[in-house]
N, C-alpha and C positions, 0 to 999 in steps of 0.2 A: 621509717621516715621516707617519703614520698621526695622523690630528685626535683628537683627544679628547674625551669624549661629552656634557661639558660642553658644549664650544664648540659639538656639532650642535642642542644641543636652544638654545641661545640664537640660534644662526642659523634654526634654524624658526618661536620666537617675532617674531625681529625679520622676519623674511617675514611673519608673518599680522597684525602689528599695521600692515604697509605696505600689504596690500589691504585690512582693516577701515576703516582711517583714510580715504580716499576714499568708503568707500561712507559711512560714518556720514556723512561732510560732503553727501551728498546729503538728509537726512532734515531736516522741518522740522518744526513744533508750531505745531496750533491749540489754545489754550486758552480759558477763561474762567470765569464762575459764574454757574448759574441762581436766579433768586431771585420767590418772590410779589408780582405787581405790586400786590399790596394790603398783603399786612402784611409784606412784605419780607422772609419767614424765606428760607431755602434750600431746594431743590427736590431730595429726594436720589431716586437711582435714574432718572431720566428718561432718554431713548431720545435720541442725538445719534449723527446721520449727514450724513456728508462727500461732496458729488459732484462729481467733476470737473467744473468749467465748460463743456468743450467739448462732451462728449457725454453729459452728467447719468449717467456710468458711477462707481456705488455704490465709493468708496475707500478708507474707511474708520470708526468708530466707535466707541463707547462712555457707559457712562453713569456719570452724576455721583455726585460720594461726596457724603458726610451734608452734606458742610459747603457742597456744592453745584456745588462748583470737578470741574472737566472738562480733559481732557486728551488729546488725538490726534497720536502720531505719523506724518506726510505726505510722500511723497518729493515733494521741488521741484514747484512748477507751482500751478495757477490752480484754486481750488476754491469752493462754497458749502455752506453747512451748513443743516439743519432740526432743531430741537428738537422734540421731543413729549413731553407728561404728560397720563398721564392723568383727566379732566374741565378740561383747560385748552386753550387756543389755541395752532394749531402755530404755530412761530416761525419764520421765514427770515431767514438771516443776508443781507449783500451779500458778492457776489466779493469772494475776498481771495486774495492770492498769498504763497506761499514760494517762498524763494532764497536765493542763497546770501549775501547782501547783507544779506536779512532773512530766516533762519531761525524767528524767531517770530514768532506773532500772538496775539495777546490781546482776544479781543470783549471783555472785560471782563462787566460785570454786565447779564445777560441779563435781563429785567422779564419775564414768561409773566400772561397773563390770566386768572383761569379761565372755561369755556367758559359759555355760558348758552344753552339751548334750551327754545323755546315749544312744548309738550304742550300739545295741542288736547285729548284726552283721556286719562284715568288708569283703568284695571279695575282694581279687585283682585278675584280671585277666590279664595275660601277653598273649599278639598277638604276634603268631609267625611271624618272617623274611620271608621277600619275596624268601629268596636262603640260601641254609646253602648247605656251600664245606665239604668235608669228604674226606679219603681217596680214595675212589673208586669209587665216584658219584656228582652228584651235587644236590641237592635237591629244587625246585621249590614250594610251599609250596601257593595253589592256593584257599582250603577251603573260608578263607575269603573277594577275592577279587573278589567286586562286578561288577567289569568291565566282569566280563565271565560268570554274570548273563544272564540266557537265550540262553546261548551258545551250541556247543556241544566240546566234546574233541578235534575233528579239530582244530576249532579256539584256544584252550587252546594251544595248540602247537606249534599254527603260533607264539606265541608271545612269546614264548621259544627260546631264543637266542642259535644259532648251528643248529638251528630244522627246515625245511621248510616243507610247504606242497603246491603242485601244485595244477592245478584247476582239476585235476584228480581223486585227494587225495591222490599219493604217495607221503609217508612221507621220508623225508633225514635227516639224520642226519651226520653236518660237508660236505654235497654235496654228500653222500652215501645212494641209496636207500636199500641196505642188513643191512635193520633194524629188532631187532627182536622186538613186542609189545608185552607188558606181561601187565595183572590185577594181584592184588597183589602178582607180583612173580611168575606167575605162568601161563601157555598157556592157556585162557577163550574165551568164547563163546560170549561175552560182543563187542571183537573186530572182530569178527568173525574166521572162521579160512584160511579167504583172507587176514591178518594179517590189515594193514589200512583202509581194504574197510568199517569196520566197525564203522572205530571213531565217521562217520558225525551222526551215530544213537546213541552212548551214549551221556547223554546227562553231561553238565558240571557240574551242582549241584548234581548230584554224586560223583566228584574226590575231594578228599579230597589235594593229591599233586601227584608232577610228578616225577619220578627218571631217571635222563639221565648219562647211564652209558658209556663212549666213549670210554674204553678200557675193555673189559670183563673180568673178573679174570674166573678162572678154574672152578668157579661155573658155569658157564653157556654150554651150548650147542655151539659147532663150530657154527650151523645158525647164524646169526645176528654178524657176526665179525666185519661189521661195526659199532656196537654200541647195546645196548640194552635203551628201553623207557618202565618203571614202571609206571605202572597208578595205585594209591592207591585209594580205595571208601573208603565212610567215612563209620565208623560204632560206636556208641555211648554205651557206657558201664555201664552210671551212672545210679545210684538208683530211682527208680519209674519211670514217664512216661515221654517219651523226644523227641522232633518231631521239625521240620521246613517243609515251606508248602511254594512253590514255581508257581507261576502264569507269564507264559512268553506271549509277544507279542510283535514281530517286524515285520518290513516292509525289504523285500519283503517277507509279506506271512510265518510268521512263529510265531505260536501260540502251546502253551504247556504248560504241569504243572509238578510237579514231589513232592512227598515228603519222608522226611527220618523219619521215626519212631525209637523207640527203648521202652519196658519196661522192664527192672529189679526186679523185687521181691528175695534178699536173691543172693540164688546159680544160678537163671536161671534169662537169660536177653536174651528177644526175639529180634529179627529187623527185618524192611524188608524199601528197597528203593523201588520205585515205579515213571517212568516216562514214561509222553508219551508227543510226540512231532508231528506235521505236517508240513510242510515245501514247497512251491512253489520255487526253485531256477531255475530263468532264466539265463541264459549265452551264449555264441558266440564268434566266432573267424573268422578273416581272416588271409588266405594263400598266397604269391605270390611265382611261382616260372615261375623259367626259365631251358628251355632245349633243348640243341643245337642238330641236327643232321646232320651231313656234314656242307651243307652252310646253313641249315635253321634253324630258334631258335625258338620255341614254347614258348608260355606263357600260364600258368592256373593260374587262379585266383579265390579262392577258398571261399563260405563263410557259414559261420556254425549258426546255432541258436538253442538253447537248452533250452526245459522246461522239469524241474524233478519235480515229487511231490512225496513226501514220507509219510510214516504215520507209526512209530517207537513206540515199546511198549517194556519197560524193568521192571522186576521186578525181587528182588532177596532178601531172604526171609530166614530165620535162628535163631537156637539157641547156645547159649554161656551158659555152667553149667561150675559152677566155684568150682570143689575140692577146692581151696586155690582160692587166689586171683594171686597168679604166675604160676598157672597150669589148665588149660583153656584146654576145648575138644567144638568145635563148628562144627555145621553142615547146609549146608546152600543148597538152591537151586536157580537155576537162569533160567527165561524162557527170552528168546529176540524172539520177530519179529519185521519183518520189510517187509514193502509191498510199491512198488517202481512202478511209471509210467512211462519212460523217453522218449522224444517224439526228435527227434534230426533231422533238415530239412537243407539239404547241398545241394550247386548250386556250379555246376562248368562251368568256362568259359574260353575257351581254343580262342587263338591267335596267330596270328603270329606277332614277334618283327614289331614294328613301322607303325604296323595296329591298326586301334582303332576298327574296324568292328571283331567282333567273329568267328570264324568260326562254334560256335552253341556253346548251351548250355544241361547241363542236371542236373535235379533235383534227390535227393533221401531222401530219406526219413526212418528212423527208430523208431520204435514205438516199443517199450519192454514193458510188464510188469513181473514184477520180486516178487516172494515170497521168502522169506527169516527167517524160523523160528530156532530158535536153544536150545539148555536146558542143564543146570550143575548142577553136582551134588558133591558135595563138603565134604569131612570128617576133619578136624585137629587136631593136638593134640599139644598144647602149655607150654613149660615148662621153665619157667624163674628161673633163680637160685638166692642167694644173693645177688653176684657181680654185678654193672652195665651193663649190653650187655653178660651177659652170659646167654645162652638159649639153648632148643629143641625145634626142630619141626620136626614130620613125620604127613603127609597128601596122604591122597586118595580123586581120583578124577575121574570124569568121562564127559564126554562131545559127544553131539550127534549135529549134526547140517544138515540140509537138506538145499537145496536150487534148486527153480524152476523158470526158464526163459523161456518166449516164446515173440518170435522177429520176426516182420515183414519189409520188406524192400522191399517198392514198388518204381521204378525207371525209368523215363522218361528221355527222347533225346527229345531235337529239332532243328531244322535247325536254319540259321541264319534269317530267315524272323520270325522264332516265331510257324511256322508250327511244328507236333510232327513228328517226326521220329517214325513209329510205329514197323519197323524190330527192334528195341534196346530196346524195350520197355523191363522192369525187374520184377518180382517179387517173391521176396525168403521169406524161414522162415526158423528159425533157434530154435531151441527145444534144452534144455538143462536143464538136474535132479542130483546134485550131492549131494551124502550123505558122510557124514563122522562121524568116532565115533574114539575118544580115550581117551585111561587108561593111568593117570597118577598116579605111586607110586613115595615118592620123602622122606629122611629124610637129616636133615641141624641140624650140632652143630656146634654153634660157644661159644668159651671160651677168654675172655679177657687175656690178660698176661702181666703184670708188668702197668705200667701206661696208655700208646699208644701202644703195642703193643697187640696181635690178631692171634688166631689159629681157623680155618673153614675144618671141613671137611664134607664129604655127600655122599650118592649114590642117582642115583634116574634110574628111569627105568619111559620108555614111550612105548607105544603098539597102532600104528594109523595104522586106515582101511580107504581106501576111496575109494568111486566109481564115475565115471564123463560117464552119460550116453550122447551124444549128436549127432544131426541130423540137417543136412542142407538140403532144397530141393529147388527146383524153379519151377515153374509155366512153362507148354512146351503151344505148339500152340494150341492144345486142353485142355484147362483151367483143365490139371490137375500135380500135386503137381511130379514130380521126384527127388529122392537122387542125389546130385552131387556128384561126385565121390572124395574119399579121403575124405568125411567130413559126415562120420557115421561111430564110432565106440563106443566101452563100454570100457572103461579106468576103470582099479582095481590098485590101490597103497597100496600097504602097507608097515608098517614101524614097526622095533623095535630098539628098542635103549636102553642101560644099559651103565650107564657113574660112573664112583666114582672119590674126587676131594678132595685134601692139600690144602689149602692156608697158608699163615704166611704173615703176613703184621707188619711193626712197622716204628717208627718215633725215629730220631737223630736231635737236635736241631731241625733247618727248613728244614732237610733230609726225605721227608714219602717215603716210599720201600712198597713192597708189591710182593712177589711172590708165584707161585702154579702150580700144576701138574694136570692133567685129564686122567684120562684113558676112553676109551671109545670103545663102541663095538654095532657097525651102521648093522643092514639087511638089505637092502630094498628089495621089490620084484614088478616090473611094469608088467603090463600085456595089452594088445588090444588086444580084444578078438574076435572084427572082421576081424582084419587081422593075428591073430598069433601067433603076435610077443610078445616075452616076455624076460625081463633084468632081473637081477641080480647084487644085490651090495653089498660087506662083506668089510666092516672097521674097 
């Protein structure tokens, strides 16, 4: 007789309820509840683990519900348990065993301490805002943002919202290149005195932040009516030894280091920054134009490729003696070089509209190397008063800066077969020494007045000399060197200038005002001295 499928499936139940039932009689329970040894509430979510006695081998766990009560299933045998919560004292149970005599345990009401630990000392350090608006500027605040690690000041600008910089490096501010660049406040040698040509050599882990001023008050100089750009260095004042140490490497080609020291002892607190940077930057452009003559249209079609290498050294170096701690006299010096390659190879190819045949081309070619050293020398005198933002400063300064260019520009024609044209054949040089030096004296009191409101007055006087030696020649039929005419003379500039300046600024409700006066009294005197001529300018 064949069983019936009833009967199978109730003989395979009663089979597995027979080996279940042994195994479950091997299983015990530790239980219990965790609770506040002070206000007695319950402890939910806390961390409870079981270890076997013999060999502290981890057996099992779980954590407590709201109401605190805890629950672990144990096969038979000898265990101890540890509680954890966090900000309280871990708990240790004592050995306790399951069996089969005594399948449960029950610590019952667990008491947990909360923990207490003695802080010798507490920092809080607040990170400043990436922008803080003011009446008269906007503040950019660049110190600790590691995105313009390994950077130079350029790029810290590109990303200065109002701010552009072309692949040139003229910097605009709001679309205006009649910007003026100042180091803290004041004309440096840092930027050169090509005012942006200098930015791509400082390097970023120097600025501490950036000040973009789009409407100048009376403090400043007529130059830069489009806007004035403050670049602050960081410089560190606290007690004993204080330093950051700076390792760059990117691609394309750009490896450098830089670090910022500072030591303090008492009354005097030395600094000095110190970077150098090397730089391969490739770049290139195409040109297309068109140009009509009568009935014929000419096309050039132009293409450019650019390699620069640079190799940039700044360091600038000083002390701070501190009468008081609000009245500070600092004297610093700053050397900058900067030693440049630029290799620049242009092809031009001219056509006529709806020809694809050339009618020739020709190549040129520019090869510069460029020295660029410059040096400052720096006196201040700082005098903060009680009130918040009430101060003195008068500073002397001085500044020397040389710079040496010598350019070559060898330049070939060829036919449209690829042959060279050797009647057009070119090659120039181009010689060029410019020195400059200027004395700045400058004093600035500003006095706070009632809540928001602000009184600034100042004189300052400036005294610049500069000479622009420069010589072009070209290469004749007999392989030697002639002046081209119009492009050899000795250029002397110089300049004085003595400005004094009122401001009064203040705020009504969401009203901020801010006006001021300048008086000012400009020399200049230009001179070429190869040809003669010479200006004159009274302001």
């Amino acid at each position: 007789m064949t069983p019936c499928p009833l009967s199978r499936v109730s003989f395979i139940i009663f089979s597995l309820l027979c080996v279940y039932a042994p195994v479950r009689a091997q299983q015990g329970t530790f239980r219990g509840q965790l609770q506040d040894a002070v206000a007695a509430t319950p402890l939910a979510y806390a961390n409870i683990r079981v270890y076997k006695a013999t060999d502290n081998e981890l057996a099992g766990g779980a954590l407590s519900a709201e109401s605190g009560m805890f629950s672990v299933q144990l096969p038979f045998g000898t265990y101890r348990a540890e509680v954890e919560y966090i900000g309280f004292e871990t708990v240790k149970t004592d050995t306790f065993s399951l069996s089969r005599s005594q399948s449960v345990y029950d610590a019952g009401i667990l008491k947990i301490t909360a923990a207490s630990r003695s802080l010798g000392e507490v920092e809080i350090v607040a990170e400043k805002s990436s922008m803080v608006l003011s009446l008269d500027k906007k503040i950019f605040n660049i110190g600790k943002d590691l995105a313009n690690a390994g950077g130079s000041a350029t790029e810290i600008l590109t990303n200065i919202p109002s701010v552009s910089v072309d692949p040139d490096g003229t910097v605009k501010l709001r679309g205006s290149d009649n910007v003026r660049i100042l180091i803290d406040g004041k004309p440096s040698g840092l930027v050169s005195f090509k005012g942006s040509a200098g930015l791509q050599q400082l390097q970023a882990s120097m600025i501490d932040r950036v000040e973009i001023i789009t409407n100048p008050s009376a403090r400043y100089e007529a130059e830069g009516s489009g806007g004035i750009i403050n670049i602050v260095l960081k410089k560190d004042q606290k007690q004993g030894f204080n330093g950051s140490f700076e390792l760059i490497s990117g691609y394309p080609y750009n490896f450098g280091a830089s670090a910022n020291l500072n030591y303090r002892h008492k009354k005097v607190n030395f600094f000095i920054n110190y970077g150098i940077a090397y730089r391969k930057s490739p770049g290139g452009g195409d040109l297309y134009q068109r140009r009509t003559s009568g009935d014929t249209t000419f096309i050039l079609l132009q293409t450019t490729e650019n390699k620069l290498k640079t190799l940039n050294n700044n360091i600038r170096g000083g002390l701070d003696y501190f009468f008081t701690e609000n009245s500070i006299l600092t004297a610093s010096y700053l050397w900058r070089r900067s030693d440049a390659n630029r290799i620049s190879s242009i092809r031009y190819e001219d056509y006529l509209f709806n020809s694809d045949t050339p009618l020739g081309y020709t190549l040129r070619q520019q090869d510069e190397i460029e020295d660029e050293p410059n040096s400052e020398y720096s006196l201040i005198y700082r005098r903060k008063f009680s009130d918040e933002g009430h101060e003195f400063t008068a500073e002397a300064k001085y500044l020397n800066y040389w710079e040496h260019s010598d350019q070559s520009f060898p330049q070939q024609t060829f036919f449209p077969n690829g042959t060279e044209d050797a009647s057009k054949a070119l090659f120039e040089k181009s010689l060029n020494d410019e020195y400059e030096n200027q004395y700045l004296l400058q004093l600035d009191y500003v006095r706070p007045l009632g809540k928001d409101g602000k009184f600034e007055t100042g004189l300052r006087s400036s005294f610049r000399d500069m000479v622009n030696d420069y010589l072009v020649t070209s290469r004749n039929s007999n392989g030697m060197f002639e002046v081209i005419p119009g492009l050899d003379n000795y250029f002397i500039y110089n300049e004085n200038i003595n400005g004094a300046y009122l401001i009064y600024g203040n705020k009504r409700n969401k009203f901020s005002f801010q006006g001021g006066i300048r008086a000012e009294h400009t020399d200049i005197e230009t001179i070429l001295r190869e040809t003669g001529e010479t200006l004159l300018y009274l302001h």
